[in-house]
C-alpha positions in Angstrom: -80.0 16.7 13.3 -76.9 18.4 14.9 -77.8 21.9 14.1 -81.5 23.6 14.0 -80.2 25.1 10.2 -81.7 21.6 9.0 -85.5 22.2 10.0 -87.6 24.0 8.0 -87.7 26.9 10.0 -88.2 30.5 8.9 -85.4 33.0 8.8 -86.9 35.0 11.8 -86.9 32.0 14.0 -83.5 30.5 13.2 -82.2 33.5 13.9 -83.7 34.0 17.4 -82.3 30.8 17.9 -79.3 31.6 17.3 -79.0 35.1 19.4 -80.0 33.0 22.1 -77.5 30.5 22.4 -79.2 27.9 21.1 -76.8 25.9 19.5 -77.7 22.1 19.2 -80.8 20.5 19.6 -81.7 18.4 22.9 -82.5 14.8 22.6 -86.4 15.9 22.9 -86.3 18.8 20.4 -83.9 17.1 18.0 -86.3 13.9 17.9 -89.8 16.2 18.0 -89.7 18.8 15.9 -89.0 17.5 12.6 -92.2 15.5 13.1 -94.1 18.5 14.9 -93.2 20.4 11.5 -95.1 18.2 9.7 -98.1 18.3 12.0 -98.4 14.8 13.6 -100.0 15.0 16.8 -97.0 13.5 19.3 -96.4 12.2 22.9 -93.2 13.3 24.1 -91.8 11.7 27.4 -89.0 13.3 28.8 -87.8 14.8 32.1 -87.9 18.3 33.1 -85.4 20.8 31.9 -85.2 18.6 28.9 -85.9 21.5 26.6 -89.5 20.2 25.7 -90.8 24.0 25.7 -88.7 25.3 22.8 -89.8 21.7 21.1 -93.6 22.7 21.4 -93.1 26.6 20.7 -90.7 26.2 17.7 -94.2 24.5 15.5 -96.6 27.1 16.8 -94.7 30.2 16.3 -93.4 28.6 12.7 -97.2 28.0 12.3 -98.4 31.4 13.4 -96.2 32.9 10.7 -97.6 32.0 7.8 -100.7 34.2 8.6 -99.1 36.7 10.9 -99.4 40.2 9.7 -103.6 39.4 9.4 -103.5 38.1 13.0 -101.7 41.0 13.9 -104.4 43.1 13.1 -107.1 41.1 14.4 -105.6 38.7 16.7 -106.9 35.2 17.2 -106.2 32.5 19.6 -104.3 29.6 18.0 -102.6 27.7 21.1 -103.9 26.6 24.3 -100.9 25.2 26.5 -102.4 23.3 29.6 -99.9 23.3 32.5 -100.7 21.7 36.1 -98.9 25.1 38.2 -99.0 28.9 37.7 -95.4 28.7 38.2 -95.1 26.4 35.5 -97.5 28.9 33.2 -95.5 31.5 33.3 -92.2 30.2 32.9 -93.7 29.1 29.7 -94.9 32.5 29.0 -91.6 33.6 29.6 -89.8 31.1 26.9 -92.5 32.0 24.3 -91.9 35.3 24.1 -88.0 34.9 24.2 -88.1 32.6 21.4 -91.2 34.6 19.7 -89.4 38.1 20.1 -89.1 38.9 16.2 -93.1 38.6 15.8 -93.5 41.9 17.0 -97.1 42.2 18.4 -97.1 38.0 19.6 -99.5 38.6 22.3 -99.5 35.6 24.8 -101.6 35.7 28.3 -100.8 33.9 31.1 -104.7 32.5 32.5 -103.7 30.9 36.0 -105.2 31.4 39.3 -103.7 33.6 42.6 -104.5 37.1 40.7 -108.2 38.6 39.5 -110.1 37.9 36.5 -110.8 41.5 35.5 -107.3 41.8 34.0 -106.9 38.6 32.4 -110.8 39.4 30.7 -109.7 42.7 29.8 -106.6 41.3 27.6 -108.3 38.3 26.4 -111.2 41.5 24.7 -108.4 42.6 22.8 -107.6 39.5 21.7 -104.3 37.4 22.2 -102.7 34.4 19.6 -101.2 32.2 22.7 -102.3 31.3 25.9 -100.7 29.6 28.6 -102.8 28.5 31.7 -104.1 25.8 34.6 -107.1 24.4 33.9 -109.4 25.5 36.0 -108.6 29.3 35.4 -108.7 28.3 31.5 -112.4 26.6 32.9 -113.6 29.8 34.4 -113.1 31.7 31.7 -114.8 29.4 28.9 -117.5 29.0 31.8 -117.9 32.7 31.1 -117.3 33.3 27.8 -114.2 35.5 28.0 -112.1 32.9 26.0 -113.0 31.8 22.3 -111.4 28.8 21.2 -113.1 28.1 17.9 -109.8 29.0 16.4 -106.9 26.8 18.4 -105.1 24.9 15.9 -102.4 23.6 18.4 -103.3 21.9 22.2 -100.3 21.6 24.1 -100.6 19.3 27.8 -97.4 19.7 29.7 -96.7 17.8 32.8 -100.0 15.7 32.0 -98.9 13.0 34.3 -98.6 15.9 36.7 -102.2 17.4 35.9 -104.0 13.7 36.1 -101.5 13.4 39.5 -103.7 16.6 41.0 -106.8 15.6 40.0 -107.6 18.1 36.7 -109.2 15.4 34.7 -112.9 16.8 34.8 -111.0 20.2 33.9 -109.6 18.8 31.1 -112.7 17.0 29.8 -114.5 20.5 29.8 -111.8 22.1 27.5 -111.3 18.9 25.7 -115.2 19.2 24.2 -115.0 23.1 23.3 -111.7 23.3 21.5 -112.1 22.0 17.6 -111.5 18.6 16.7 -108.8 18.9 13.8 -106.4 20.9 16.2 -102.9 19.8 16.2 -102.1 17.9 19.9 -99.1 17.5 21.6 -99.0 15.7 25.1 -95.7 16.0 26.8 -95.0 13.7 30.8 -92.2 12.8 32.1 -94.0 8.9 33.2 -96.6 7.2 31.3 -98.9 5.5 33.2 -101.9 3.7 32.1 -104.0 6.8 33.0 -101.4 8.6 30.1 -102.5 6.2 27.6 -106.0 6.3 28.1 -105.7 10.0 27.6 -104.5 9.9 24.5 -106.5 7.7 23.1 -109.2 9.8 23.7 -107.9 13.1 22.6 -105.1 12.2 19.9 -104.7 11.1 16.5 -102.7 8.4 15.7 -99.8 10.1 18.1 -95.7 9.7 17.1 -94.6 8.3 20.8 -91.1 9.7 21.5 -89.4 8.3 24.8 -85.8 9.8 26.1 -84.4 7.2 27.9 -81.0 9.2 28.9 -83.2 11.7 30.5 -83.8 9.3 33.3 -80.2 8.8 33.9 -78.9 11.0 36.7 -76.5 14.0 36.1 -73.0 12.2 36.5 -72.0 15.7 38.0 -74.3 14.7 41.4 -72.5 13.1 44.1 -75.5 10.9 45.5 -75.3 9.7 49.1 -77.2 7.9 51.2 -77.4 8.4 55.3 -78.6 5.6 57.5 -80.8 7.1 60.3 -80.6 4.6 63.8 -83.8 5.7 65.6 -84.5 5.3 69.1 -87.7 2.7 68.6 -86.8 -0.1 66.0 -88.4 -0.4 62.8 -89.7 3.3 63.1 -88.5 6.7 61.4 -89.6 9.6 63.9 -89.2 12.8 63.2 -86.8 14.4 65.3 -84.1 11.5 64.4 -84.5 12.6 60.6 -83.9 16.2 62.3 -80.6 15.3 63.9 -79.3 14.0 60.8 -80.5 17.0 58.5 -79.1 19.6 60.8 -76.0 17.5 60.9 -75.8 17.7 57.3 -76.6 21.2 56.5 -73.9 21.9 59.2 -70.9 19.8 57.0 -72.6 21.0 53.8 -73.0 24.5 54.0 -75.5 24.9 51.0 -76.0 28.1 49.3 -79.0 26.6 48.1 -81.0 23.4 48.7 -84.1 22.0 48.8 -85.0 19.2 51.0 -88.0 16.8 49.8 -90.3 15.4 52.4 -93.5 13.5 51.5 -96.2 14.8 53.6 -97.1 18.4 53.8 -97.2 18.5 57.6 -93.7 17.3 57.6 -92.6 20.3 55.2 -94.1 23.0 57.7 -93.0 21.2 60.8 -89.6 21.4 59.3 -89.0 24.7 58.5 -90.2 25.9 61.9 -87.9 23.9 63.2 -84.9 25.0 60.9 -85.9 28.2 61.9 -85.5 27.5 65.4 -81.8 26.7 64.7 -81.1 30.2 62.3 -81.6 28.1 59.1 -82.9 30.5 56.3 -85.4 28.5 55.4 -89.3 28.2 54.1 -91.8 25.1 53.6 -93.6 25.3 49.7 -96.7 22.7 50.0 -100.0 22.8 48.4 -101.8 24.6 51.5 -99.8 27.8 50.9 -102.0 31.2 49.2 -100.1 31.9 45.7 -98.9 34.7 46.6 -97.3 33.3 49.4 -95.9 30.6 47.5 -94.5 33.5 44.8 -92.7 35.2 47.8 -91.1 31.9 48.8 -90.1 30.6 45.6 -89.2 34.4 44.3 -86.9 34.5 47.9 -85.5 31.1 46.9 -84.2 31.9 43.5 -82.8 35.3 44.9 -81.0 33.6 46.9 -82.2 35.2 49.9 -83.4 31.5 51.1 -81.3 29.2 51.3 -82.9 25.9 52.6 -86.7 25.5 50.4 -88.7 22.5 52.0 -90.7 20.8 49.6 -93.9 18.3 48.8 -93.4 16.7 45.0 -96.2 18.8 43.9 -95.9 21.4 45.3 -92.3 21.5 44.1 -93.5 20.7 40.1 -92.4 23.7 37.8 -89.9 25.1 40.1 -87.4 25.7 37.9 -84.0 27.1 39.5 -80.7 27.6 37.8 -78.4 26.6 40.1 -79.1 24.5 43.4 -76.1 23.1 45.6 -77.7 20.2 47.0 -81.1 18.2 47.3 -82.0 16.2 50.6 -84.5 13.1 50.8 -85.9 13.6 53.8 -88.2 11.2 52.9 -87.3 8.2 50.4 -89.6 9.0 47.9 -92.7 6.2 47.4 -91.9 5.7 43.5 -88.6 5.2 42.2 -89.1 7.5 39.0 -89.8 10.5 41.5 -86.3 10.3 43.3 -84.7 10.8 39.5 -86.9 14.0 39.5 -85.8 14.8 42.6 -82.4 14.5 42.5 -82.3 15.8 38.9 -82.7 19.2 40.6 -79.1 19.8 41.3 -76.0 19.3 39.1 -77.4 21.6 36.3 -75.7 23.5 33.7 -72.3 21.9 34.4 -72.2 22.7 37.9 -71.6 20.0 40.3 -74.0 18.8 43.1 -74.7 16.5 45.6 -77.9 14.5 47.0 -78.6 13.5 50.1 -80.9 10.7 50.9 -82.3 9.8 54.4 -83.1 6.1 55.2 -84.2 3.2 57.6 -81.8 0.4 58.3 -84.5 -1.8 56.1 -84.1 0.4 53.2 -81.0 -0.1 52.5 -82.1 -2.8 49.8 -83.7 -0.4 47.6 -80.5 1.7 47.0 -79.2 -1.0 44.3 -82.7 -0.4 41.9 -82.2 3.8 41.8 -78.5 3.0 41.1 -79.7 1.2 38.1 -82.4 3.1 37.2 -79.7 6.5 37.6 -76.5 4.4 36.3 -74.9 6.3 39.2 -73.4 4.4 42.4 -75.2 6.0 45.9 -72.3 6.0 48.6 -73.9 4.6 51.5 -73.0 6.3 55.1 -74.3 4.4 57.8 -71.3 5.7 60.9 -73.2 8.2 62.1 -75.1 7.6 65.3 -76.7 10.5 66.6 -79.4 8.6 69.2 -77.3 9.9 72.4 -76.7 13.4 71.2 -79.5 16.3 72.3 -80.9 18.1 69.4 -79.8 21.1 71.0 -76.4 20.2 70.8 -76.6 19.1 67.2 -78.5 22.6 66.3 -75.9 24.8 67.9 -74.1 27.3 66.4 -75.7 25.8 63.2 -76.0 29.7 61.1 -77.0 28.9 57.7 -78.5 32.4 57.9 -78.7 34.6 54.1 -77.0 38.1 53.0 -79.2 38.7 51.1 -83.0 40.3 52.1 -86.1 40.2 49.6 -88.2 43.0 49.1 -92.1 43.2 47.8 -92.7 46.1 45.2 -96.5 46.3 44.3 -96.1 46.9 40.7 -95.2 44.7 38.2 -95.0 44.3 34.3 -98.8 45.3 33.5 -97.4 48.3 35.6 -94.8 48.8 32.5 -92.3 48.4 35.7 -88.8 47.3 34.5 -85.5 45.8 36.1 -84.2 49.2 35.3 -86.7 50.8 37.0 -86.2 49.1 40.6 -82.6 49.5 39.8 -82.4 52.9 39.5 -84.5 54.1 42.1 -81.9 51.8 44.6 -79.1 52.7 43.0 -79.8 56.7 42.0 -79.4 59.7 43.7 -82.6 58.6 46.0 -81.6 55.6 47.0 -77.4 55.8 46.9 -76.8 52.0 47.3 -74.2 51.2 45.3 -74.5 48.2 42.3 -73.0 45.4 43.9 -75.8 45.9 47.1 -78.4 44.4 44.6 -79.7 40.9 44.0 -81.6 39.7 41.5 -84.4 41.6 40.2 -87.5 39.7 39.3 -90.9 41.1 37.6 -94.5 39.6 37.6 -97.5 40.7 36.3 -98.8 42.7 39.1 -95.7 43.0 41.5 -91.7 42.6 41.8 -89.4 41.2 44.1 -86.1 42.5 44.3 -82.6 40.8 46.4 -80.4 43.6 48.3 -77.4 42.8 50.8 -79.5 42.4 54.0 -76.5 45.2 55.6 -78.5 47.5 53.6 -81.9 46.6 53.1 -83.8 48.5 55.5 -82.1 51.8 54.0 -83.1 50.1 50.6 -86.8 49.6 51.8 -86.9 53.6 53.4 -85.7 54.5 50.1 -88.2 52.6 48.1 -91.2 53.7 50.6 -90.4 57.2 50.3 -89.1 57.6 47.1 -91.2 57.1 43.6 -89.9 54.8 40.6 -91.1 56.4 37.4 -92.9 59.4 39.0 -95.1 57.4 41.1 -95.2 56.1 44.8 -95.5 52.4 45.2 -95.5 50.3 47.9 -92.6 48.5 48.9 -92.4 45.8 52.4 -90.4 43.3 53.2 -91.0 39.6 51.4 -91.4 37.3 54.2 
């Protein structure tokens, strides 16, 4: 299948396709869909940023046409798409209504955690034909009976590994028994453990197992290193020696943007205080964090307004960032599989990146299995000796500071607030910043984060918190 013009399709949908650049199939969607068309219930295992979503969203949307204009008029929800993060969900959300823009009134509702019910209760009244959600938001609501599922033809689990990982099975379970049993089931992970295989078995029937093996190789555009660290106790891997060596690093590097993995969530805050310390821009993303701290962070992050993002593995699921200069192993990860996520994080979209990975002296023996399982060599530096040297020393005049400052607008898409909006009131006679002062412009559901040259931003924020966008006062702080 070179070209989506062989599936059967409608019109409408090929021709989204098409306005949006998508030209040939992935390995995922090219091996998926023609059996998704035909309504097989599949397992799909394939890495993130594979293109799984458009594989799953093609069948329901092609699905939800047959009966469309009825639904439209009295609509009915026909997918449930399980995701393990909220950031995940509405990325999701995001794609479906890109690639479902020519079914004019698709509703789909994002039901995650991190914002109140009463909205999300309100929109499911008026009925919705997709929804995208975690489970346990998706449990709260069938707990009180603000979601009917009586009519889901298609059950989408994405990033199951992920969800079993963090502990959703009893979640699952729940929503597993009150969703009909001649629905259409498609489980997508990027490993399949035993615990994968069990779940299938008790949810699918007689599933089509698709495995992309070339998603596991590594981008050949990442330079992969690896960075003996010689600590002062043998046979031990402290802290501050893994310091040295990443402050050394960011110093040669000079990332616009990277994200360093560490293992333990302790580790992650520990670490960006201490990057801090030494004017890194940087910010910790771990499980402890509120949502909407963790929407400032990552929302800060893709702004480019931070430029160094510590992260936990799950914590760090769903992030999905177009461009990222490096990634650092702070920690070697504890399964091999993980460190091809990892890594797979830079190097996207033709760009060119590098990974960084920290080890022991005894370590060095596992660098030959993740060449193999990446088919990429790892360059191993082991010359630099930093026991002697202060981390003062190392830390100075390290500024890997931003130009760019993030500001927090209280109003969002349910606000009807627009890009244009935020732009206008900055950029108008109000505001007087010219075009080239403004970052990205990002939109939620209840609030917006916008980027502005940091010269400027406190002018930008007076002219926000005096000013009105679309006739109305909001309120506008700093995102910190």
């Amino acid at each position: 299948m070179n070209s989506f013009e062989s599936l059967s399709l409608s019109k409408k949908l090929k021709s989204v396709l098409s306005e949006l650049g998508f030209q040939k199939p992935t390995p995922i969607q090219e091996q998926s869909l023609p059996i998704l068309l035909q309504g097989r219930d599949l397992i799909g295992q394939s890495a993130t940023g594979s293109g799984k979503t458009a594989a799953f969203t093609l069948p329901i949307l092609e699905r939800l046409d047959k009966d469309f204009p009825d639904l439209q008029r009295n609509p009915q929800l026909q997918a449930l798409i399980l995701c393990p993060t909220r950031e995940l969900s509405l990325q999701v959300v995001s794609e479906i209504r890109k690639l479902g823009k020519k079914h004019m009134g698709l509703k789909v509702l994002a039901l995650t955690g991190g914002v109140p019910l009463g909205p999300q209760i309100a929109a499911l009244e008026k009925g919705i034909h997709i929804a995208v959600g975690t489970p346990g938001r998706i449990c709260d609501h069938l707990r009180k009976g603000t979601l009917a599922t009586e009519s889901v033809k298609t059950l989408v689990l994405d990033e199951a590994d992920r969800m079993l990982e963090m502990g959703f099975i009893e979640e699952m379970d729940f929503i597993f028994e009150r969703l009909p049993s001649d629905r259409h089931t498609l489980l997508f992970s990027a490993t399949f453990p035993a615990s994968i295989e069990k779940l299938s078995r008790n949810i699918q029937r007689d599933p089509v197992r698709i495995t992309i093996q070339t998603e596991q190789k590594s981008n050949p555009d990442i330079e992969q290193r690896a960075y003996v660290v010689l600590p002062f106790q043998e046979e031990t891997f402290e802290f501050t020696d893994r310091l040295k060596l990443t402050l050394q690093l960011l110093k040669e590097l000079q990332p616009v943007s990277c994200i360093v993995f560490v293992n333990f969530k302790a580790d992650a805050a520990e670490l960006a205080r201490e990057l801090v310390r030494f004017k890194v821009s940087a910010a910790a993303l771990h499980g402890d964090l509120e949502q909407t701290d963790r929407e400032r962070v990552m929302a800060k992050f893709r702004n480019q307004s931070l430029r160094v993002l510590i992260a936990t593995d799950v914590a760090a699921r769903g992030i999905d960032v177009d461009s990222v200069d490096a990634v650092m192993n702070f920690d070697l990860p504890q399964k091999p599989d993980v460190y091809v996520h990892r890594i797979g994080r830079t190097g996207r979209a033709g760009r060119s990146g590098i990974s960084i990975t920290l080890i022991l002296p005894k370590q060095k023996n596992k660098l030959e299995h993740l060449e193999k399982l990446t088919g990429s060599k790892i360059h191993l530096h082991e010359e630099l000796d930093l026991r002697n040297i202060p981390l003062s020393e190392i830390g100075a005049n390290l500024n890997l500071e931003s130009n760019m400052e993030t500001l927090f607008i209280a109003a969002g898409r349910k606000n009807k607030m627009r890009p244009g909006d935020i732009l206008g009131a900055l950029t108008g006679e109000a505001g007087g910043l010219q075009g080239s002062d403004i970052g990205k412009i990002e939109i939620q559901d209840y609030f917006s984060f916008v980027a502005v040259s940091k010269t400027v931003a406190k002018r930008a924020l007076k002219s926000l918190q005096e000013g009105r966008i679309k006739g109305r006062r909001v309120r506008a702080e700093l995102a910190r």
